[in-house]
C-alpha positions as CSV (number, residue, x, y, z in Angstrom):
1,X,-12.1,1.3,-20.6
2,X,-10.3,4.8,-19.2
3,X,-12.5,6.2,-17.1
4,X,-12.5,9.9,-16.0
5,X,-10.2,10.9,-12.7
6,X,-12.0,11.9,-10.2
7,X,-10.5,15.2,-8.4
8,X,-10.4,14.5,-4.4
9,X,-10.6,17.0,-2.0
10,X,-7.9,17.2,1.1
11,X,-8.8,15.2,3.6
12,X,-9.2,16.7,7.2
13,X,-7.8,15.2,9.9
14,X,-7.3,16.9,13.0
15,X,-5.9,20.4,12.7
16,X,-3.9,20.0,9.2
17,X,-5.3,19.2,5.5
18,X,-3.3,15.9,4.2
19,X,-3.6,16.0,0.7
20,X,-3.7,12.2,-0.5
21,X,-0.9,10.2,-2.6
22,X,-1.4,9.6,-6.0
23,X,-0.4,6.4,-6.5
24,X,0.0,4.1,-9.9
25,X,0.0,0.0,-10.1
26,X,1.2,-1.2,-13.7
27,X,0.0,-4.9,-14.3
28,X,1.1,-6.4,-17.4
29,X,-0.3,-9.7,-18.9
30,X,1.4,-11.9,-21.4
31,X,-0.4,-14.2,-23.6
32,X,-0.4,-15.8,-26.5
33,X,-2.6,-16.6,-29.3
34,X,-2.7,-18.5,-32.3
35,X,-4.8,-15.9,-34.5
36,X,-6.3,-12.4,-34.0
37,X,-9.7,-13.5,-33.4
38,X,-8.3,-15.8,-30.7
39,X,-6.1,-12.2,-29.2
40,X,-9.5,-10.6,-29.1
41,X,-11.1,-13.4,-27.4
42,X,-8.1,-13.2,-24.9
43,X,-8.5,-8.9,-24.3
44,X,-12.1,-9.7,-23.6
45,X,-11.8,-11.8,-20.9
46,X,-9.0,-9.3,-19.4
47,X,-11.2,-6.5,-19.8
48,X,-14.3,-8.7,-17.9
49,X,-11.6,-9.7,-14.9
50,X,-10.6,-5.5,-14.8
51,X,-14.7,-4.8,-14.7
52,X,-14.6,-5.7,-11.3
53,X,-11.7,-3.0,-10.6
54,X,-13.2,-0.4,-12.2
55,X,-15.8,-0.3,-9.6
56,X,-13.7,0.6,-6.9
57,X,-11.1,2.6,-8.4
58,X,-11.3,6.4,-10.0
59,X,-10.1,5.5,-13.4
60,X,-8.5,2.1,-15.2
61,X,-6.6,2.2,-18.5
62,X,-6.1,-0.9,-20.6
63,X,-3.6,-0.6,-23.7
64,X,-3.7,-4.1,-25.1
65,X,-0.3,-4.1,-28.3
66,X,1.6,-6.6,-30.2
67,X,5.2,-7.7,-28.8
68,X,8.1,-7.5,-31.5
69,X,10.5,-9.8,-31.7
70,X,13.8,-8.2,-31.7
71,X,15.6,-8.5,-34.7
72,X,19.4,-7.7,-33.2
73,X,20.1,-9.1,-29.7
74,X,20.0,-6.8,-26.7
75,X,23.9,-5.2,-26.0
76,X,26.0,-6.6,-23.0
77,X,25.1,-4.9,-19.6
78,X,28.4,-2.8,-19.0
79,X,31.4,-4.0,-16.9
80,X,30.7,-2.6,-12.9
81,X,33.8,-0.2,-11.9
82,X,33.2,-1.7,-8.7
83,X,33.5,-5.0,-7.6
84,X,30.3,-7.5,-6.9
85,X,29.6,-8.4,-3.2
């Protein structure tokens, strides 16, 4: 569902150009499902809710991938050389 980006021209206001922000929202959805054809059903309806999104943004881009378990467990966070507030 990517969609091309559109190039935008700067907008005038007043004397100066202000070139707009490119901005970027990340969304991530968890889910589970008990087979794949029961994952598929699950990315359709996420790509039916985006639909409505894709009409009033330039482009939308849906990567839908597995989650690995980890197989070692995640190292301690480091001790702070400062002390906690």
């Amino acid at each position: 569902m990517a969609m091309s980006s559109a190039n935008h021209a700067p907008l005038q206001r007043g004397a100066g150009e202000i070139t707009p922000m490119k901005r970027k929202a990340v969304i991530t959805v968890e889910y589970e499902a008990e087979d794949y054809l029961k994952a598929v059903a699950r990315e359709d309806e996420i790509r039916r809710v985006l639909a409505e999104l894709n009409a009033a943004f330039d482009r939308i881009d849906v990567r839908f991938g597995d989650r690995r378990p980890r197989l070692t467990a995640r190292a301690a966070a480091p001790t702070r050389p400062w002390p906690r507030d």
